[in-house]
Structure formats: structure tokens, C-alpha cells
Steps between C-alpha positions, in 0.01 A plus 500: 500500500135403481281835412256458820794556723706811587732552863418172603132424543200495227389846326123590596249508227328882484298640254626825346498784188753495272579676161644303187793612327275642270301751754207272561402531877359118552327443842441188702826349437663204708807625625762285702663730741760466801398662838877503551696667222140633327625363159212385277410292167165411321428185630618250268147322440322828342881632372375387099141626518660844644704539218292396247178725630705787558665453136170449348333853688841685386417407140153599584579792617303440867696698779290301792419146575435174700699189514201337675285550292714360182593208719188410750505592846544092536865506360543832710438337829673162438801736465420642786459228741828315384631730703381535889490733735900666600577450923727805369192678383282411792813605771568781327889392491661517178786233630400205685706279683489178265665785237777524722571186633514358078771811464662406755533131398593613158811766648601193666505266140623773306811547786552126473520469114743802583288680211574879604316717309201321553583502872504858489182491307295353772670654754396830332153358450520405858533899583234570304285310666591658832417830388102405385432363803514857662233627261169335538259428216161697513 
């Protein structure tokens, strides 16, 4: 599965404050992150300089620092604009009905190839879906 995408539709791009492994708290990093299930990765473009700035300030012993400002804010916000604006972010859904109707199509393969656990799968991903809708996003 391709890294922008999570439940079905493209992760949105935010900016957030993470620490390393090693305790450094590093602000102003691109995160990808899905509205739907809330999981989360460094976006892949800025994933190396992360890693290596956040190594490099563990060995230096800094506790705080900025990814923008190792990077550019130019790199930042070509990260940032790969990846527009979420309908489930503006609606305040965290399912939307594309989501479901790709499930759905999918329960329907995965019956025909007769594949059962991954019938199950979906269909359990299907109730999963049913219960987000009833908590909106804020």
C-alpha cells in the first residue's frame, strides 16, 4: 500500500511536534495523517532529514529543535501542498461515502475470490466505519 493512503482516500499533510527516539522534541514536522482511523507517519519527503537532524541534536545533546529550519521552509511547504485540503476535514466526517462504496466493492471481490478471512476483514472494517460516522470531528 502506497504511504499517502490509509482507509481509502489520501492522508492530509499537517504540521506537528514530535520527539525522537532519543528524547529530542523536534517541531514543525510534516506529518501524513488519516482523518479516519487518526494513524500518522512523517511524511516520506522530510522522513531522512528527520532522522538525521534529530540523530545529529541527540549526539549534541540539544533537547529542542526545528525541522524547518534545517530543511527551508521551501521543502516544508512543497510537502505540504502535495497534499490538499481533506472534504473529511472540511465536513467534519471521519467516513465519507466514496470510503464506503470502495469497501463495499472490495466485500464483494473478496466474496467472489471466496477469500474468507479477508471477507471478514472488510466486513469488520466495514463496522468500523459505521461506528465513526456517529462521532464527528472537531
Amino acid at each position: 500500500m502506497n504511504q499517502d493512503f490509509c482507509c481509502g482516500l489520501t492522508m492530509v499533510a499537517m504540521m506537528r511536534s514530535i520527539y525522537s527516539e532519543g528524547g529530542v522534541l523536534v517541531h514543525d514536522v510534516p506529518m501524513l495523517v488519516c482523518p479516519t482511523c487518526h494513524k500518522s507517519h512523517i511524511a516520506p519527503d522530510v522522513e531522512f532529514d528527520y532522522i538525521m537532524h534529530s540523530h545529529n541534536c541527540e549526539s549534541d545533546r540539544v533537547k529542542v529543535t526545528s525541522l524547518k529550519d534545517v530543511v527551508g521552509y521551501g521543502k516544508i511547504d512543497t510537502v505540504l501542498k502535495r497534499y490538499p485540503d481533506d472534504e473529511r476535514i472540511r465536513s467534519g466526517r471521519r467516513v465519507l461515502p466514496e470510503q464506503v462504496d470502495t469497501l463495499l466493492d472490495m466485500i464483494n471481490v473478496a466474496k467472489s475470490l471466496e477469500d474468507e478471512a479477508w471477507h471478514q476483514e472488510l466486513l469488520d472494517q466495514l463496522k468500523t466505519f459505521s461506528g465513526y460516522n456517529r462521532i464527528k470531528l472537531r
